[in-house]
N, C-alpha and C positions, 0 to 999 in steps of 0.2 A: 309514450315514447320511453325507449330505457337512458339511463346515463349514458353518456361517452365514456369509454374508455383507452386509454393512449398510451398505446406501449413503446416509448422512443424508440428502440433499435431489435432486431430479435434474440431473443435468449436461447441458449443451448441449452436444450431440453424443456422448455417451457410450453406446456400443453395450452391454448389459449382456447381451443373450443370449450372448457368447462367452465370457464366464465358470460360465454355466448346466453347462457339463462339470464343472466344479469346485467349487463352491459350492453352496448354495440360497442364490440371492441372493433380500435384501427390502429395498425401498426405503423412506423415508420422507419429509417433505415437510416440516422445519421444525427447528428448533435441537437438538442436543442438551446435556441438562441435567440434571444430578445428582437425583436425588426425581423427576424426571419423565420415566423412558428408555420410552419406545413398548416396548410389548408385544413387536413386530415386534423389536427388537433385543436383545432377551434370549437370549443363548447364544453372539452373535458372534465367532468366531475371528479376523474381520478388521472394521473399521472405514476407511468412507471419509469423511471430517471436512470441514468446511471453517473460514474463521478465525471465523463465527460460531459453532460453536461450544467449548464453553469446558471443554478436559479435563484436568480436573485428580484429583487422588487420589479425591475424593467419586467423581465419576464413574467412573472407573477400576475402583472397589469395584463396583460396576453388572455390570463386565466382566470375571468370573477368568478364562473362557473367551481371554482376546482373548489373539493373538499379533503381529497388524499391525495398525498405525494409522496409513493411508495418506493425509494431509493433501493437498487441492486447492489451492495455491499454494503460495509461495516463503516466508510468513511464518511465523512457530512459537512466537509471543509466547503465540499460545491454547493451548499444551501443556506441560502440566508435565513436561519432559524427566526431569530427576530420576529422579520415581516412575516415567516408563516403563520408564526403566535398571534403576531398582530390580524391576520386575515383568518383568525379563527380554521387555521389548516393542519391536518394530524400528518405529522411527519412520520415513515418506519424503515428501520433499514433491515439488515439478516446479520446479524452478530451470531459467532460463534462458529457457525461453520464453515468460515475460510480459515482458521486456527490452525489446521494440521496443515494443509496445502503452504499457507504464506513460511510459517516454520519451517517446512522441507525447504523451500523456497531459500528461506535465510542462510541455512546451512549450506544448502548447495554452492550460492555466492560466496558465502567464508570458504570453501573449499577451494570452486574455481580462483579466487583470488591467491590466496596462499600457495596453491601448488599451481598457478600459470597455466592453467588449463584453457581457457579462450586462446591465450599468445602461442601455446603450443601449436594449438590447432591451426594458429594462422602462420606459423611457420612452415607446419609441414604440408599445408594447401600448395602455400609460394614457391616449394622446391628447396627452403631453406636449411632442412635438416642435413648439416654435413658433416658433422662436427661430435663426436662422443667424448669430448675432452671432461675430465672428472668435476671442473667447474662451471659446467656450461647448462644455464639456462635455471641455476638452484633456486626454489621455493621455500618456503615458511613450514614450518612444522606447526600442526597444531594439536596434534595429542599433548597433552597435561599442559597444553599454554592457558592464561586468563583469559577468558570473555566478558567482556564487561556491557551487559544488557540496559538500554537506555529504555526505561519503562515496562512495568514488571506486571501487565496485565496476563490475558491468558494467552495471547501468542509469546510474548516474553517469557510464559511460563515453560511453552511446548516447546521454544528452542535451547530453554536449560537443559531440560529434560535429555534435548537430542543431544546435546554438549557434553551429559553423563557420559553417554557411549563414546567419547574421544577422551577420556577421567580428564576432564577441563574442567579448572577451578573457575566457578559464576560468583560475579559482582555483580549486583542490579543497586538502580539507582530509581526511584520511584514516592510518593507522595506517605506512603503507610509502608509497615515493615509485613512481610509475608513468611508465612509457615511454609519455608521452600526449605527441605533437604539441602543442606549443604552450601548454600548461597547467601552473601553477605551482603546486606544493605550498607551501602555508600554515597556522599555527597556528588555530584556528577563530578567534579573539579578533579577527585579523589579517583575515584573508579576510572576516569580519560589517562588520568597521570601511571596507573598501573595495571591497565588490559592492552593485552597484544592483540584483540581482537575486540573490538566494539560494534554491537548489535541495537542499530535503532527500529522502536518498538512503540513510538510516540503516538495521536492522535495529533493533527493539524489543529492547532490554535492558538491565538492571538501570543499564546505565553508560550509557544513552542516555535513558533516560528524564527527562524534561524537559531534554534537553540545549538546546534554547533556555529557559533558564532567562530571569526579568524582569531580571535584569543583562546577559545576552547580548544579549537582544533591546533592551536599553537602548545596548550598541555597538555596533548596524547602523546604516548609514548614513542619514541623517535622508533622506526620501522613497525608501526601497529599497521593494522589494514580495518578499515570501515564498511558495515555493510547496511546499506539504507533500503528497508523494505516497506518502509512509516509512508509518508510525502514527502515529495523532492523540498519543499520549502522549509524542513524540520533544517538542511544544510544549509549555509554559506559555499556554492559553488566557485564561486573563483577563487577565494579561499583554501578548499579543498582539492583546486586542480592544480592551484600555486604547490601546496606540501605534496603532491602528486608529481610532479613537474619536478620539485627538488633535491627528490628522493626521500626526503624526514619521513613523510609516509612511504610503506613498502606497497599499497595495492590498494582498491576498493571494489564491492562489489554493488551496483548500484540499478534497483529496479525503476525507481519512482523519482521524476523530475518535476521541477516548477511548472512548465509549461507544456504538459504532455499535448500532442505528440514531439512538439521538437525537444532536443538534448543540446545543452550547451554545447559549443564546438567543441572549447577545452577539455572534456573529456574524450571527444572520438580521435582527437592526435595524441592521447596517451595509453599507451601498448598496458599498460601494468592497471587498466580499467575494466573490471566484465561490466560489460550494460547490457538488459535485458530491458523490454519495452513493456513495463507493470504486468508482468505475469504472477506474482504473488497468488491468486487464486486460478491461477490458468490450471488448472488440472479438467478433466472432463465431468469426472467424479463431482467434484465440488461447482462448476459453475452451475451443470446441470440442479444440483441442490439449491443453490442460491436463485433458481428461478424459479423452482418448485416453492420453496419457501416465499419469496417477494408475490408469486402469486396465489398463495394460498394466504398471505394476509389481505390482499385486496378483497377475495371474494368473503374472508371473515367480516372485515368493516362493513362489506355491502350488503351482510345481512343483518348489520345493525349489532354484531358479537364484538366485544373489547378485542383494539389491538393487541399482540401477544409481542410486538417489538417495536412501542412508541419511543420516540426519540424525544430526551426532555429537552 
């Protein structure tokens, strides 16, 4: 008999008959979750996850069979790394190629924030455009304003990059100093206190979580705007919907919440908020990549060849 294999939800682009030599693949169509594993996933040697779902020990017990647990993105906040070490289970994810995608992504959101591009749009849906008055409806400038990049990996790096093309001066704040053209390494405290635009760019963990704490976000610079493409839990939401709500902050653009799918209320009653619902690699280009890639390591492990993106 071959292994199972279990591909939680379907991927775009994701060719699954070339694993058919190897496996009895079965797909499924919606979260996986402890007390509630699909019939269909009972026995799996391999596992293809994505960050909806949520694997932790409960879950794990579901699975003595599993030897791989092959995660669709760059993120690993939803795996209890631990226990997988402890149950001898090779964890891998696709680093690297949601880099341009999430970047555009970021920029996009500095954008729509700044120049009110969602509120626009919802004005002139409403019938509300009536008005050409010379102070009516003004936005943020962001040619040659600071960005101040919170974590200077290489998505941090590709939205410098894209920050050149607007001559904005880059502050990152990050653990090592980098050979970035033109960008200054800064305390976070430092870099909050003087970007007009703040770019989070963090990994999910234990030392980042709410790292814009309501004290940090009480040292940004009064009219800055935030753009969170990290995980929602890197912010203090109420926090951030309170300097939202008071005006001290001018806008945010926000992909990724604590609890996806739902969004804190406090943001959906605040006009001066783009929310997008974790599109960060939503492109067609790049997801389709990110399935190609998560299944072309499953079929590598299963012929016994080192994984090429294990997670330590």
């Amino acid at each position: 008999m071959k292994p199972i294999l279990y591909v939680a939800r379907p991927l775009p682009g994701g060719a699954l008959a070339p694993l058919e030599a190897l496996f009895e693949v079965r797909t499924g169509d919606g979260p996986l979750r402890a007390g509630a594993v699909p019939d269909a996933a009972r026995g799996a040697t391999t596992l293809v996850v994505t960050y909806l779902d949520r694997v932790d020990a409960a879950l794990l017990g579901a699975f003595p069979a599993l030897r791989h647990l092959a995660s669709y993105g760059v993120g690993v906040n939803h795996i209890d790394l631990a226990e997988c070490r402890r149950r001898n289970i090779l964890v891998t994810n696709t680093p690297g190629i949601l880099t341009d995608a999430t970047a555009d992504h970021a920029m996009a959101l500095l954008l729509a924030a700044a120049r009110r591009i969602a509120e626009g749009d919802r004005v002139i849906r409403a019938g509300g455009w009536t008005s050409s008055a010379p102070g009516w409806m003004l936005g943020t400038e962001v040619t040659r304003k600071t960005l101040g990049i919170v974590g200077f990996g290489r998505i941090g790096q590709a939205v410098a990059r894209r920050a050149a093309g607007f001559e904005m001066k880059v502050l990152y704040t990050g653990p090592r100093e980098v050979p970035f053209p033109g960008a200054r390494r800064l305390p976070l405290e430092a870099l909050l206190a003087e970007s007009d635009f703040v770019s989070l760019h963090v990994p999910l963990t234990p030392d980042t979580e709410h790292l814009l704490s309501a004290e940090r976000i009480a040292r940004m610079k009064p009219g800055a705007i935030l753009v969170n493409t990290a995980r929602g839990p890197v912010v203090d939401d109420a926090a951030l919907a309170g300097a939202l709500g008071s005006g001290r902050l001018a806008a945010a653009g926000l992909d990724v919440f604590p609890r996806e799918p739902a969004v804190p209320e406090a943001y959906l009653a605040l006009p001066n908020v783009v929310l997008t619902p974790h599109l960060g690699s939503g492109t067609r280009e790049t997801r389709a990549a990110m399935a190609r890639m998560v299944l072309e390591e499953v079929a590598r492990v299963a012929r016994g060849e080192p994984a090429r993106h294990p997670v330590a």
